[in-house]
C-alpha positions as CSV (number, residue, x, y, z in Angstrom):
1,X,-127.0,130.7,7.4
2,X,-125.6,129.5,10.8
3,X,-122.3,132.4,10.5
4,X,-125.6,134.8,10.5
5,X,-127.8,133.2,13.1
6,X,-124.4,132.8,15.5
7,X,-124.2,136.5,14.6
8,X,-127.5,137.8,15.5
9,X,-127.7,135.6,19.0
10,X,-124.2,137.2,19.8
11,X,-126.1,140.4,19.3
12,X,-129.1,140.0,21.0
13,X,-126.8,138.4,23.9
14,X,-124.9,141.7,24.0
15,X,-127.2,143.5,24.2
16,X,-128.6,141.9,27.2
17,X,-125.3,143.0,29.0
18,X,-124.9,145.9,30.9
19,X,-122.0,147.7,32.0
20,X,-122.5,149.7,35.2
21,X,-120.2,153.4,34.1
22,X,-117.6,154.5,37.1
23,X,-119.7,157.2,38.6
24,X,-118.9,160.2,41.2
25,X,-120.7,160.7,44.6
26,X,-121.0,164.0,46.3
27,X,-120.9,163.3,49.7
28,X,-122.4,166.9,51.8
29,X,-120.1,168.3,54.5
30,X,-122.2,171.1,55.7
31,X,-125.1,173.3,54.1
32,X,-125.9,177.0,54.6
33,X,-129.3,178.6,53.1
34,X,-129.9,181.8,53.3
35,X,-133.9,182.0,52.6
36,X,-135.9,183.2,55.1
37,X,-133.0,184.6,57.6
38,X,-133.5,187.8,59.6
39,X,-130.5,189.1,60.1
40,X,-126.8,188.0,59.1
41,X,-125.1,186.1,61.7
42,X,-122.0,187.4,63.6
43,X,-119.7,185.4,61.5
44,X,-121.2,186.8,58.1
45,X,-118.2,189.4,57.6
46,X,-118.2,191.5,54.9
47,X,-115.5,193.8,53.4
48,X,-116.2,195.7,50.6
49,X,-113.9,198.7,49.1
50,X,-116.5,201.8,48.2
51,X,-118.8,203.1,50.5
52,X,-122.1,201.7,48.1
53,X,-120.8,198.0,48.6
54,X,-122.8,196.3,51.2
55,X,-124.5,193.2,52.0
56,X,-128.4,192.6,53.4
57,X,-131.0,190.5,54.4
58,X,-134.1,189.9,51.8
59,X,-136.6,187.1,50.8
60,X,-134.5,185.4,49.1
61,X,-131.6,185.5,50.6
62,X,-128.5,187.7,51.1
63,X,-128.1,190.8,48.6
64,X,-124.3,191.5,48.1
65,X,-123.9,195.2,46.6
66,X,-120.9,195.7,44.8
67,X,-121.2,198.9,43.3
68,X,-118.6,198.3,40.5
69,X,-115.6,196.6,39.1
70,X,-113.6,196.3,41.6
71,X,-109.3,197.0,41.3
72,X,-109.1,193.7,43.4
73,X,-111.3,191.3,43.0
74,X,-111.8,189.9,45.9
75,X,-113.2,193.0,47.6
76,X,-116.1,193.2,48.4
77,X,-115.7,189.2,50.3
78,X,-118.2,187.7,52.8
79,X,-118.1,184.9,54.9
80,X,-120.7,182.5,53.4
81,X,-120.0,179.2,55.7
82,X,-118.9,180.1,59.4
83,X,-115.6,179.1,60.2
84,X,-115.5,175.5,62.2
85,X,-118.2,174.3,59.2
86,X,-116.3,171.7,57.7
87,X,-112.8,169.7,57.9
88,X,-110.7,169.1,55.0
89,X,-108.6,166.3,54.3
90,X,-105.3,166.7,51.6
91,X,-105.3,164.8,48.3
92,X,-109.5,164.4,48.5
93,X,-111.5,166.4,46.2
94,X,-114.0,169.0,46.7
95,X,-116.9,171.2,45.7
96,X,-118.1,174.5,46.9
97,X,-122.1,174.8,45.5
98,X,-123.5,178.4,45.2
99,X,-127.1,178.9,44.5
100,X,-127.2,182.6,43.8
101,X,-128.9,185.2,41.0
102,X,-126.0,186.9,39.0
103,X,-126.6,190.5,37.8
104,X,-123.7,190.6,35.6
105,X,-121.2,188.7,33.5
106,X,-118.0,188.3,35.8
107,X,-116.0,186.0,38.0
108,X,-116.2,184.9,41.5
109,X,-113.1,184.3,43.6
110,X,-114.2,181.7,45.8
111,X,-111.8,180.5,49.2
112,X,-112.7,177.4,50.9
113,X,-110.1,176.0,54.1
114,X,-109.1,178.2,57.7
115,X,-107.3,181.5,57.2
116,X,-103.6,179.6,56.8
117,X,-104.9,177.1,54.6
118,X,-107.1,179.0,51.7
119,X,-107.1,177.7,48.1
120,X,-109.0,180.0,46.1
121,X,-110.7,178.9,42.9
122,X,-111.7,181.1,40.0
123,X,-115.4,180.9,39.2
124,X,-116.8,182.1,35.7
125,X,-120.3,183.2,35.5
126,X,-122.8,184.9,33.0
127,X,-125.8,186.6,34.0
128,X,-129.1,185.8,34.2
129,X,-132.7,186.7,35.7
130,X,-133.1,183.0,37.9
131,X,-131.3,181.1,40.3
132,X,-128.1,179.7,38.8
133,X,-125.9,176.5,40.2
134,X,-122.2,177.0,40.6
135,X,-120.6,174.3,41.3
136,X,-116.4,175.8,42.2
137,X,-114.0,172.2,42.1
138,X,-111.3,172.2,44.2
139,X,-108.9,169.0,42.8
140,X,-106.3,167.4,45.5
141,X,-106.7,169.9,48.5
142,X,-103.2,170.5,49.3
143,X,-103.5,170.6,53.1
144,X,-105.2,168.8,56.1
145,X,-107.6,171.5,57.8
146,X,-109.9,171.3,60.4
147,X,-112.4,174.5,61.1
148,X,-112.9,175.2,57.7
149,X,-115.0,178.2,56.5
150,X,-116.1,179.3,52.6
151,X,-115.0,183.1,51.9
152,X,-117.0,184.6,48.4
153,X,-115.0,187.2,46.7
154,X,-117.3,189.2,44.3
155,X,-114.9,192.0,42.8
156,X,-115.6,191.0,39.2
157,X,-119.1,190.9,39.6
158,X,-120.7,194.4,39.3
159,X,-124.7,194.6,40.8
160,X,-126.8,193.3,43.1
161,X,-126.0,189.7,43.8
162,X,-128.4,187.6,46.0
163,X,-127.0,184.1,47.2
164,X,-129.5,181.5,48.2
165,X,-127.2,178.6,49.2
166,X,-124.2,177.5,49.6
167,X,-123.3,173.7,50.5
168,X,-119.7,172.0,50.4
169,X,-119.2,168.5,49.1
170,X,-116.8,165.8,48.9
171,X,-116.6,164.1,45.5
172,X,-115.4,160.7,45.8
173,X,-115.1,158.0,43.1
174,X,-117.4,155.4,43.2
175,X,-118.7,152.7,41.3
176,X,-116.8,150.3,39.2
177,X,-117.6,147.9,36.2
178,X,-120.3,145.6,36.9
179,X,-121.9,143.5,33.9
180,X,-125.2,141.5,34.4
């Protein structure tokens, strides 16, 4: 009788504890929306390969045309955060966030740094008819780089693409174990 009373106060007791879990915080380091803009800023440069690929201005944001698969992926590219946006420290981690509509199963390439310190990330996505997150991890940046800029690369992504937003983060650990 006492083994099972011992036994159910060391159960009640634990489950009075609580263990606080090692979380991640995204810490913004610059934001870019595209809603409601009038007209693409200077920066906004777009390079696309066919003569049908082109990027405007409409409710929602930007519509990026790429009229079909593309030989290299990258092409057509925009300039979705201005160069000078952001700095960039080697060995921290970090996130690119797209808020965009997808019109087509694909892949985005998607550079974040200055023009002699890109690292480009590989971004799988599936079409759908709303607003999608795409979050594009970048693991150890491999260079310190002030003036930063985000370059989208939509090759693999045939159709009408809109992006909404794009905002770069800095995931750091945080937390720890804490028991109450």
């Amino acid at each position: 009788m006492r083994i099972r009373l011992l036994f159910v106060m060391m159960m009640l007791g634990c489950l009075s504890l609580h263990a606080q879990l090692e979380t991640d915080t995204l810490v913004s380091l610059t934001k870019v929306n595209y809603v409601g803009i009038k007209e693409l800023a200077a920066w906004s440069q777009f390079a696309g390969e066919q003569p049908e690929d082109k990027v405007e201005v409409v409710e929602d944001g930007i519509a990026i045309t790429n009229s079909k698969l593309q030989s290299q992926s990258w092409q057509p590219q925009l300039i979705v955060v201005p160069d000078g946006s952001f700095d960039l420290v080697e060995g921290h981690n970090y996130i690119v966030r797209l808020t965009m509509k997808i019109p087509s199963d694909g892949s985005f390439y998607v550079n974040i740094g200055t023009w002699t310190t890109n690292i480009m990330a590989l971004a799988p996505v599936k079409a759908g008819d709303g607003f999608q997150i795409i979050d594009v991890e970048y693991p150890e940046y491999k260079y310190n780089a002030t003036g930063c800029h985000v370059v989208l690369g939509c090759g693999w992504v045939p159709g009408k693409i809109i992006l909404k937003e794009v905002e770069v983060f800095e995931k750091q650990n945080g937390g720890g174990t804490a028991i109450k």
